[in-house]
N, C-alpha and C positions, 0 to 999 in steps of 0.2 A: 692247564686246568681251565674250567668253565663251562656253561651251561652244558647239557650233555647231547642236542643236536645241534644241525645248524639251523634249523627253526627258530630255537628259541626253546624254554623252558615248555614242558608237556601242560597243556592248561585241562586238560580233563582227562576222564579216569582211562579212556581208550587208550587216548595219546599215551600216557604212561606207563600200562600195560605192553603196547607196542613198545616204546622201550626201554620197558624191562627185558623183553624178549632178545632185541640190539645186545645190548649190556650183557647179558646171558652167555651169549655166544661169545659175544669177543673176551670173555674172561678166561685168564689163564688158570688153569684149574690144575695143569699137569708138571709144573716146574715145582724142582723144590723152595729153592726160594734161599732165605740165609738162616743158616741154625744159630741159636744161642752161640756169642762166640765170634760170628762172623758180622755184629751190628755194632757201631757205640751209640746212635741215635735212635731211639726208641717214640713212636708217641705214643697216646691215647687224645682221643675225640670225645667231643660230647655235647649235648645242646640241653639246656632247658626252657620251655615255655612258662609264659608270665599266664595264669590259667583267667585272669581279667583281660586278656587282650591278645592282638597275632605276634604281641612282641616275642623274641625267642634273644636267647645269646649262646653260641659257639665257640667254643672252649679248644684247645689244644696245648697239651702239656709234653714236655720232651725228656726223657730220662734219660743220663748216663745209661746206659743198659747192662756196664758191671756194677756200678755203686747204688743203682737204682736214683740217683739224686736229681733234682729238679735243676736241669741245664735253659731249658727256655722256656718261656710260656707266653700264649696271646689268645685275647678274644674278640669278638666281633659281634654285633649287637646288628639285627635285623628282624624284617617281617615274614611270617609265616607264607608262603607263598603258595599253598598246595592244600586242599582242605586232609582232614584225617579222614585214610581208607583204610581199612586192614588193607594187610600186605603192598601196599606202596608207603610207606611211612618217608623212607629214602628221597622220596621227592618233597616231603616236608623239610628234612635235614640237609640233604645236600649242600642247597646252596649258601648255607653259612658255614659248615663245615670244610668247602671248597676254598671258601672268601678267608676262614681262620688260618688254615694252612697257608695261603699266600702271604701272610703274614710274620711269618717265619723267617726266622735271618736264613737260613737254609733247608732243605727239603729233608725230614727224618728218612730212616731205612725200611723202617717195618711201620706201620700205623694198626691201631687196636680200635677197634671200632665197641661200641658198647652195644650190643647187637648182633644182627645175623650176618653172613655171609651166605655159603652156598644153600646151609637152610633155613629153605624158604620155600612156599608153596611154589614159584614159580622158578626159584635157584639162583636169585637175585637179589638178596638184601643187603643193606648199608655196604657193606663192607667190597660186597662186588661189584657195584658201582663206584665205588671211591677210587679201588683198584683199578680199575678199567681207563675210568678219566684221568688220574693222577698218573697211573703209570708204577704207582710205586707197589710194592708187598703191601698186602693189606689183611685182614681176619678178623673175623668177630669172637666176642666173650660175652654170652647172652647168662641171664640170671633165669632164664625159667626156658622149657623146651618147646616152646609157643605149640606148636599143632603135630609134634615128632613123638615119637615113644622110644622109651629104651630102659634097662635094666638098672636098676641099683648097683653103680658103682662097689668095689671092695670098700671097706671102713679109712684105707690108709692113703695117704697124703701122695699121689699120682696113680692110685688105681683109676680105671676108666672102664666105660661100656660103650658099644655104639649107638647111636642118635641113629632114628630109624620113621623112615618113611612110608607109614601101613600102609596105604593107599596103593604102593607098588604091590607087582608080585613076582617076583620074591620082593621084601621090604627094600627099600633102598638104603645106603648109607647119605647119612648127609654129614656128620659131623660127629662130636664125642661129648659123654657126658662124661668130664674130668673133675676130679676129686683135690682142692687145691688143700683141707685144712682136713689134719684127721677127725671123723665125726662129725663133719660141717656137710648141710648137702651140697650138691655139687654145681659146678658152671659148667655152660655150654657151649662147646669151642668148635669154631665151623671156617672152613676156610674160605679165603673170595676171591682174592687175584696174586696172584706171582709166588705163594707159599703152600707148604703141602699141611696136611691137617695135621702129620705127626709133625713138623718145624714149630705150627700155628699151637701146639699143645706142650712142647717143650719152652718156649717161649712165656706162655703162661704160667708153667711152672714156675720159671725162674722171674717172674713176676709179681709171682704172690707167697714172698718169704715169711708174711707175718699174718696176715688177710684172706676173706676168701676170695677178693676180686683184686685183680689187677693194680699194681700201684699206676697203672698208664689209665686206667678210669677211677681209680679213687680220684687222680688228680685232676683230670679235667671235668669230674663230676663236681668237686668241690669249688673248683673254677669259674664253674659256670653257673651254679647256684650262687655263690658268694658276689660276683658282678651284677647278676639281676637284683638281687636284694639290694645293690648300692643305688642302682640305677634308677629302683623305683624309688627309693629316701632320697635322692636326689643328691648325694654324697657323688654320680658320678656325672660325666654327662657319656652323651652314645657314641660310641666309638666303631672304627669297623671301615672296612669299604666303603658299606653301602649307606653310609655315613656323612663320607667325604663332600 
């Protein structure tokens, strides 16, 4: 794991563009990956920003992935190192969700990224970069269909529609709009490196037994909110790598 060239971290929007483009390609997009079944270590990521300052903290929580139970958790407390562009967001988050991961007594099997994978305007989000760098099964679980269209889901609890890319022609697929909670609207499941998007959707399912999101981002969402509120009462001090 670590920075994603050998330059050194992309410091302007070209640089990152270019690559995202790297990342793109070397993603595995055609393995299936492991099904429900085939994991016991499961995680979810997540970062929040302190909106007074570039402070951010990175979150990663590990679930048993039969009992759903909280097996490990770690966070990592860093600066924003990439301004906000649409569509690179991933070089804002990266590098602390890189650093929380290393953190970890052991590497999870699947990671759940809170966000996009393959869509993405350029087929590069969070997830297929994490995938690509880490090596490990990665996918996103996005709350909203950023810039894709697709059909209303059925009403019941794993109907789905496809996430679809007007721009193409014919539309492309990029991912699914999956129905975790009957009559809840739905999440957005897009695959990004080592997993197929039906593995990335069964996974989901058996993630969100009570919820409409993920128990792998309930937990690192709350994770990582709940550490920054300590950090700025001063209940914690910074902890992290980038720390040390």
């Amino acid at each position: 794991m670590g920075a994603p060239t050998a330059g050194g971290w992309p410091a302007t929007e070209a640089e990152a563009v270019a690559e995202q483009e790297r990342i793109r390609a070397a993603a595995d997009l055609s393995s299936p990956g492991p099904a429900p079944g085939e994991v016991r270590r499961i995680a979810g990521v997540d970062v929040t920003y302190d909106e007074e300052s570039d402070l951010l903290v990175a979150a990663a929580v590990v679930l048993d992935a039969d009992t759903l139970e909280v097996v490990e958790e770690a966070v990592h407390t860093g600066r924003s190192r990439f301004p906000y562009v649409p569509g690179l967001l991933a070089f804002r988050e990266l590098p602390g969700v890189l650093a929380v991961l290393e953190e970890l007594s052991a590497p999870p099997e699947v990671v759940v990224c809170d966000g996009y994978g393959y869509a993405h305007p350029r087929r590069a989000g969070l997830a297929v970069h994490l995938g690509v760098l880490t090596g490990l099964p990665c996918f996103g679980v996005a709350k909203s269909p950023f810039v894709f269209d697709h059909a209303e889901p059925g009403p019941l609890r794993g109907d789905s529609s496809p996430l679809l890319d007007p721009l193409r022609s014919p539309p492309e697929v990029v991912g699914r709009a999956l129905r975790t909670r009957p009559g809840v609207k739905p999440v957005f499941v897009s695959a990004g490196h080592g997993i197929s998007l039906d593995h990335a959707c069964a996974h989901t399912l058996r993630l969100t037994p009570r919820y409409r999101l993920p128990e792998t981002t309930r937990g690192a969402d709350g994770l990582s909110r709940r550490a920054l509120r300590e950090l700025k009462a001063g209940r914690r001090e910074p902890y992290g790598a980038a720390e040390r």
